[in-house]
N, C-alpha and C positions, 0 to 999 in steps of 0.2 A: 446601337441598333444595327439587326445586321440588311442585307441590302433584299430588299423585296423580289422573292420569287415570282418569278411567271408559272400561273397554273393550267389546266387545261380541261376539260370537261365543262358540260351545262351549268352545274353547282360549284365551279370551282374559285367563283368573286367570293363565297363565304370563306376561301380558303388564307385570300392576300392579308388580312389584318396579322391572321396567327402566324405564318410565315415571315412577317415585320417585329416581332419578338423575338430577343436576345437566345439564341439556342436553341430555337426551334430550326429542323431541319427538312424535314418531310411535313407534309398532312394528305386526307384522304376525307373524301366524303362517300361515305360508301350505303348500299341498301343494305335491310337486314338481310338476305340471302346472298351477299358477298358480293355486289358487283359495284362497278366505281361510278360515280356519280360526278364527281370530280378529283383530282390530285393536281399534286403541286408539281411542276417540270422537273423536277430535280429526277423523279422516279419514272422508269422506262414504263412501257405500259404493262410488259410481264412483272413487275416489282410491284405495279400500284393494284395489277389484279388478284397479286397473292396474296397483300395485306387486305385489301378488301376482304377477300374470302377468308383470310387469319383473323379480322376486326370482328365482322358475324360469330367466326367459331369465338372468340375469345367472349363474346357477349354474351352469347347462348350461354359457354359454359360460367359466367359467372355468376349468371341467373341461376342456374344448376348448383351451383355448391352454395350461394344463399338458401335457397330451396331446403339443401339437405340438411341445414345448421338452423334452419327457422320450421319449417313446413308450411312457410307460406309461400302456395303456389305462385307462380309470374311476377316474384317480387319485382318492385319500381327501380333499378341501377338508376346512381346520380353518377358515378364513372367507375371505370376499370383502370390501374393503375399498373405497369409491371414496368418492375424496376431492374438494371442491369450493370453491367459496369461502363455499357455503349451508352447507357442513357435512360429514358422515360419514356416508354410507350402507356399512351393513356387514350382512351377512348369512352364517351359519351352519347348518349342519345341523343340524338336530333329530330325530334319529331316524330311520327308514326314511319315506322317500317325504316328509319333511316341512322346511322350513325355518322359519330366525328370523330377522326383517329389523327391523331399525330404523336411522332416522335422527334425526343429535342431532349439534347447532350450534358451527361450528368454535372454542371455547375448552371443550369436553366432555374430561372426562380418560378416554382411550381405556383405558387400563388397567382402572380402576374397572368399564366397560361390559363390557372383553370381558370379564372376571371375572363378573361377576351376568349375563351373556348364556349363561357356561356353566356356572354353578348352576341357573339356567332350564332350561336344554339338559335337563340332568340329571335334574331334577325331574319336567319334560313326559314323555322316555323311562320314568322309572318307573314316573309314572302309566298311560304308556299299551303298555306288555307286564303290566300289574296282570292279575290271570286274572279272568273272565267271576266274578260270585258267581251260585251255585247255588242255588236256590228250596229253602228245608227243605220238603222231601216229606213229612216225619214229622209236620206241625202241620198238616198239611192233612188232611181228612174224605175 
């Protein structure tokens, strides 16, 4: 196992589980319109923005060439997958308007990731449909 990165942004506790597997080196929680939500320390903040905004383009388009090969519009992505000789970059939905991107180094056991990528998935969505908590009106004067 390798040693737990420190992350940084709002959403970026979703980030420490995936980061604690073998070969993962980066992640990003990012919006659909490219902006960071959280990443993991490793990546400066001009790195975690460009993937951000590279995660959206990369979604969009792979919505797009489902599209062209099916014609079903706004088909549902369960992940994007691209492969290199630096590694795996894979990213996921996370909920409405949100994705989960990480990259991790070609001998990474892809299984293991996309597994804990959608326990994360999971965990993030239920955090964030949690209902608003309500001020007790009754302890106030």
């Amino acid at each position: 196992m390798s040693t737990p990165t420190p992350t940084t942004g709002d959403l970026a506790w979703v980030l420490t589980p995936l980061l604690e597997l073998p070969g993962v080196q980066h992640a990003v929680v990012a919006t659909g319109d490219g902006l960071v939500e959280g990443a993991s320390s490793g990546l400066d903040r001009a790195s975690g923005e460009r993937v951000a905004a590279m995660t959206a383009t990369l979604h969009a388009a792979a919505r797009a060439f489902t599209t062209a090969f099916t014609d079903v519009e706004a088909p549902q992505l369960a992940q994007t997958v691209v492969e290199s000789d630096q590694g795996f970059a894979i990213v996921v939905p996370a909920g409405k308007n949100t994705t989960l991107a990480l990259f991790a180094e070609p001998g990474a056991k892809l299984g293991d990731i996309a597994y804990q990528m959608q326990v994360q998935v999971n965990a993030l969505t239920r955090a964030m449909n949690a209902p608003a908590r309500r001020p007790d009106t009754a302890a106030r004067p």
